[in-house]
C-alpha positions as CSV (number, residue, x, y, z in Angstrom):
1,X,-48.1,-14.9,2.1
2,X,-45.7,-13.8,-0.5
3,X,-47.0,-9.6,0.3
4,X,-46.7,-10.2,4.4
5,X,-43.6,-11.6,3.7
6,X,-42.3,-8.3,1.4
7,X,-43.6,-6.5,4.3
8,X,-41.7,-8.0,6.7
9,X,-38.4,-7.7,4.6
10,X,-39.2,-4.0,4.4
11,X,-39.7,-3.4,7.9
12,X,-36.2,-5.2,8.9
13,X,-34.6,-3.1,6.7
14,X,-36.4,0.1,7.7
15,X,-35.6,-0.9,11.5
16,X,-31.6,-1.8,11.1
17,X,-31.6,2.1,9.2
18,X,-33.1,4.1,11.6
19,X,-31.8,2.1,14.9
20,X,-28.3,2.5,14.2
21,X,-26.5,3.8,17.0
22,X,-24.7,7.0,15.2
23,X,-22.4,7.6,18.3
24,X,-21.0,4.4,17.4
25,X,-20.1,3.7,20.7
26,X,-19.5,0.2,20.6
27,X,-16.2,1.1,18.4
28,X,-15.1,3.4,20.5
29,X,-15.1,0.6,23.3
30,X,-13.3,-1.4,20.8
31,X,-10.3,1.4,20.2
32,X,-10.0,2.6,23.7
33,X,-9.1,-1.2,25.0
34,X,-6.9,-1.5,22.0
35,X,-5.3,1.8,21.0
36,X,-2.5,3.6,22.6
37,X,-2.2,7.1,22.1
38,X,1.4,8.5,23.1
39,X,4.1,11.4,22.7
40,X,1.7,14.2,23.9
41,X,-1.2,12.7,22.0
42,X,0.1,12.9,18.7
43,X,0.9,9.3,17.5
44,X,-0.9,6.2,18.5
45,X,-0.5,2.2,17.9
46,X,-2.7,-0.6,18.3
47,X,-2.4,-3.8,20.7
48,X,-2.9,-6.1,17.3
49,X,-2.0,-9.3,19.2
50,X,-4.5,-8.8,22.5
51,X,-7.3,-7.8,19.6
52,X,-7.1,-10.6,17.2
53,X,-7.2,-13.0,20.7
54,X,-10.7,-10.7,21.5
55,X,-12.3,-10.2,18.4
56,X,-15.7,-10.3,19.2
57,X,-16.5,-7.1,20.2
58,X,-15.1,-5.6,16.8
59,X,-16.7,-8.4,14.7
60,X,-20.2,-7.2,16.2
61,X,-19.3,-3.5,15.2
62,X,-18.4,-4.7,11.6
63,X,-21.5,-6.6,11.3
64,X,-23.7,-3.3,12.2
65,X,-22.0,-1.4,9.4
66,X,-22.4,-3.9,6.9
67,X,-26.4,-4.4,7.7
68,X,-26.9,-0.8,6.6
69,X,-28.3,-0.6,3.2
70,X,-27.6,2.0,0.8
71,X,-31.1,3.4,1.1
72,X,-31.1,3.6,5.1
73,X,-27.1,5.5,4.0
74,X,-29.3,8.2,2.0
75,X,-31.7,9.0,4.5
76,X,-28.8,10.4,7.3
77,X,-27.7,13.6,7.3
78,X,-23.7,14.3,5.5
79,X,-21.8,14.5,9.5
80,X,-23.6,10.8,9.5
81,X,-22.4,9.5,6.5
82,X,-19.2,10.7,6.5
83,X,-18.7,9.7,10.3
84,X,-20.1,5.9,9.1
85,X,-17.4,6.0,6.4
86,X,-14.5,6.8,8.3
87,X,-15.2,4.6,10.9
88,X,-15.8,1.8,8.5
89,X,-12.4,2.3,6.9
90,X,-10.3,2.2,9.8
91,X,-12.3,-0.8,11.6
92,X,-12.5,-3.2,8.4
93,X,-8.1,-1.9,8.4
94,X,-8.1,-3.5,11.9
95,X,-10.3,-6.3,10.5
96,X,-7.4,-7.2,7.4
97,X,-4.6,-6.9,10.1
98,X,-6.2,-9.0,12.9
99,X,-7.4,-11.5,10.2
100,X,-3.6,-11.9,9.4
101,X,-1.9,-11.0,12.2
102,X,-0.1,-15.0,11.9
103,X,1.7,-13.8,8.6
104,X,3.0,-10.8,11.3
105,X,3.9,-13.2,13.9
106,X,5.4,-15.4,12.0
107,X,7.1,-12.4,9.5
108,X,5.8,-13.4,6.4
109,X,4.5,-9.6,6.5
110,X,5.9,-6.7,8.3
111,X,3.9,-4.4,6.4
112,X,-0.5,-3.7,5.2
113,X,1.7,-3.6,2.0
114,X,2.5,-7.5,2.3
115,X,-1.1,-8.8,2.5
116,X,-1.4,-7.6,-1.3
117,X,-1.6,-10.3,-3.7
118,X,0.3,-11.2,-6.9
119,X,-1.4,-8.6,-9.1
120,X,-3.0,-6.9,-6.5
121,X,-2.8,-4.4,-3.4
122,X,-5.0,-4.7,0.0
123,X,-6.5,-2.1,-0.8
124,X,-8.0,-3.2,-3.9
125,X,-9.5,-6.7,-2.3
126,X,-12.8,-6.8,-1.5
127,X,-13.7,-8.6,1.8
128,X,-16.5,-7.1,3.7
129,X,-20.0,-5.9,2.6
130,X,-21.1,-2.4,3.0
131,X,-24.4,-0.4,1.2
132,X,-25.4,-4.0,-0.1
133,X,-22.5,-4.6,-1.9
134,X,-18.9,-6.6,-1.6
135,X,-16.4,-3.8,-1.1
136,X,-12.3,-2.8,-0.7
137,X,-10.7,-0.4,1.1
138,X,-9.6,1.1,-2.4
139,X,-13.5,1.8,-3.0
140,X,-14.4,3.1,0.2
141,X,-11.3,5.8,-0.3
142,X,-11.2,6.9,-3.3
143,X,-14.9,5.9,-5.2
144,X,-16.8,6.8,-1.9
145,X,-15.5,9.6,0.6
146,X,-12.9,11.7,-1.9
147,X,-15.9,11.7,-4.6
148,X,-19.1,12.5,-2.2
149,X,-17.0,14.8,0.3
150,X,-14.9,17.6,-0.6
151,X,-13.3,17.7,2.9
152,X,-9.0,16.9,2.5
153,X,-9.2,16.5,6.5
154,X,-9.9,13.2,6.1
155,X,-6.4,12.2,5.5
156,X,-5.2,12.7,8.6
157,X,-8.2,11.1,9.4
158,X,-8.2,7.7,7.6
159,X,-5.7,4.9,9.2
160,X,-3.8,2.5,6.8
161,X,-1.8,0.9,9.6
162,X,1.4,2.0,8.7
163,X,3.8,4.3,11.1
164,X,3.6,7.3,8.8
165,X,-0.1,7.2,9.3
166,X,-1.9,10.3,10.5
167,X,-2.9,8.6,14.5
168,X,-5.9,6.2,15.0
169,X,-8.1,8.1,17.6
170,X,-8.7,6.1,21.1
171,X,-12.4,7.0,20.1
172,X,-15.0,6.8,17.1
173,X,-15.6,9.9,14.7
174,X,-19.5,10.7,15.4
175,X,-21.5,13.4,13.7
176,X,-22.1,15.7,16.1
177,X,-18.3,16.2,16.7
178,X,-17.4,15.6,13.4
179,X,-16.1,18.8,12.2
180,X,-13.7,19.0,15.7
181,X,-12.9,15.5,15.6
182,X,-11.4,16.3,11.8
183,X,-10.0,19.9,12.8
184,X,-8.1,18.6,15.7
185,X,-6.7,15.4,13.4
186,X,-5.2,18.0,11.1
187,X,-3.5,20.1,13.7
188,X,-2.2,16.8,15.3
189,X,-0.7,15.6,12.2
190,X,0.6,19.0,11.0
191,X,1.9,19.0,14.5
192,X,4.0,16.2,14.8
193,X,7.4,16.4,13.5
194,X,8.6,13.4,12.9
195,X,6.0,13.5,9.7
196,X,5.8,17.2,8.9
197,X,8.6,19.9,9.9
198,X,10.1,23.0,8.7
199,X,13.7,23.9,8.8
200,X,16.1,26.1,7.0
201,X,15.6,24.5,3.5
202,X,11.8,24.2,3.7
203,X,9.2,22.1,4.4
204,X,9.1,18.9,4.6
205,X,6.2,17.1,4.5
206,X,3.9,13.8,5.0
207,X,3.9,11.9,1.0
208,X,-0.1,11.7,2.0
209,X,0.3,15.4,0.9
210,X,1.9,14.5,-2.0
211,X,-0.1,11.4,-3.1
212,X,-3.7,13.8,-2.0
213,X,-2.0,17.1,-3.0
214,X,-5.0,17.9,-6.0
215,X,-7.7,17.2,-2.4
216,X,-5.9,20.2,-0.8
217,X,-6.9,22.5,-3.8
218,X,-3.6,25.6,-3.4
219,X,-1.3,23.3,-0.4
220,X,0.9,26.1,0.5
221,X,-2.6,28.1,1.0
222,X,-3.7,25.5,3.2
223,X,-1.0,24.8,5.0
224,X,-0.7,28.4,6.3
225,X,-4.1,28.3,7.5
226,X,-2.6,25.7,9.9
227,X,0.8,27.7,10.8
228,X,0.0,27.4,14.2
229,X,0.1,23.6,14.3
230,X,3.2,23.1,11.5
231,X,5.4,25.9,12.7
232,X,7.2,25.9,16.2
233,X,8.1,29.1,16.2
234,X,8.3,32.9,15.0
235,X,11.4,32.1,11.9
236,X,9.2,28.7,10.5
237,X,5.9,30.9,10.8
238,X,7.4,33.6,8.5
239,X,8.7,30.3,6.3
240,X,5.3,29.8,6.0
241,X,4.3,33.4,4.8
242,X,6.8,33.6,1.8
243,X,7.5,31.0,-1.4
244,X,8.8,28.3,0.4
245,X,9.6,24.9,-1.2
246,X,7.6,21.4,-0.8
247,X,9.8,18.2,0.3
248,X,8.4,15.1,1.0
249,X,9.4,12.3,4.1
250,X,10.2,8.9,3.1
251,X,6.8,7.0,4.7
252,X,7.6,4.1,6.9
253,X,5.0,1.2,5.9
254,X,5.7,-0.8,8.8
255,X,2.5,-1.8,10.6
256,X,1.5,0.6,13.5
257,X,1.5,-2.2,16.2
258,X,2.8,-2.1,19.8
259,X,5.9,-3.8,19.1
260,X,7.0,-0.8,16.7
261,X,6.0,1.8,19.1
């Protein structure tokens, strides 16, 4: 009894790993009924209200990602994992804001910042399971992605429901488009203005670039690999070619809901 049962234990397992559906289509149902993407496609904000009053269809999602064990994580290829892990960020994000969203109403928060506790950020609590284990967003982050991936394009990739946040895509990050999904996330970001800009004193740029600056490896090299997307025109592209200076934006923390839009 006790070795059909061991069998049966490892068959579920083997069966949750290899049937997960890697296109991860059921979140992308989830963010295109809940995100809207505006000003040309570069920002977006979600309808927090309408999905905390229809959870269910994220709550299912959440629950796939957190049946994956760490052995059926080691068996996918790196576009998989990485594609799970960014998707898992920004959906348990949603999770932490929907899961408060009375402290919002009622404006005992305004901010991700304000569901922190007295010694404590949001980031740091642990509150959903993922590879067998109780996790935070903090782990997922910084021990997980920025320590198995060297890819800096997932900064304007991850969401942390804040205006000043790189957009939340109307659809899920999936393998097979992974590498476009990222490339097109960067020129968005570097793209939009109101969070990086050049003018006649320099550059001024998102603080994710200063908080993430040691991900980027040289910035001003990297930055003028994307010239295209951060300059508007032929004087900020030759900016861009000489020894310009680094500024940063103030970040607005204020949760990336529809009302702030």
């Amino acid at each position: 009894m006790k070795y059909w049962l061991i069998l049966l234990i490892l068959f579920t397992s083997a069966s949750t790993g290899q049937g997960f559906d890697h296109s991860h289509s059921a979140y992308s149902d989830v963010l295109q009924r809940f995100v809207i993407v505006y000003d040309g496609g570069m920002k977006s904000v979600v309808n927090y209200r309408k999905l905390a009053g229809n959870p269910k269809s994220l709550n299912n999602y959440l629950t796939q990602l957190s049946e994956i064990s760490s052995a059926d994580y080691k068996q996918w290829s790196e576009s998989e994992q990485l594609a799970f892990l960014i998707n898992a960020y920004n959906a348990f994000t949603l999770k932490l804001i929907i899961d408060h969203i009375d402290k919002f109403e009622n404006g005992d928060a305004e901010s991700i910042r304000d569901l922190g506790g007295l010694f404590s950020s949001p980031w740091e609590k642990s509150f959903f399971i993922l590879l067998g284990e109780k996790r935070s967003l903090d782990w997922l982050e910084h021990e997980k992605i920025r320590v198995d991936f060297n890819e800096p394009r997932i900064h304007a990739a991850l969401v942390c429901a804040a205006m000043s946040c790189p957009k939340l895509r109307s659809e899920a990050y999936i393998a097979s488009e992974l590498d476009a999904q990222l490339e097109e996330q960067m020129n968005i970001f570097l793209s939009d203005n109101d969070k990086n800009v050049i003018d006649t004193s320099g550059v001024y740029l998102s603080k994710i670039f200063d908080w993430y600056g040691e991900d980027f490896n040289n910035l001003k090299s990297y930055l003028r690999r994307y010239s295209k997307a951060l300059a508007d025109n032929q004087t900020e592209s030759e900016t861009l070619k000489g020894n310009f200076s680094i500024r940063y934006l103030d970040y607005d923390w204020s949760l990336n809901s529809l009302e702030n839009k």
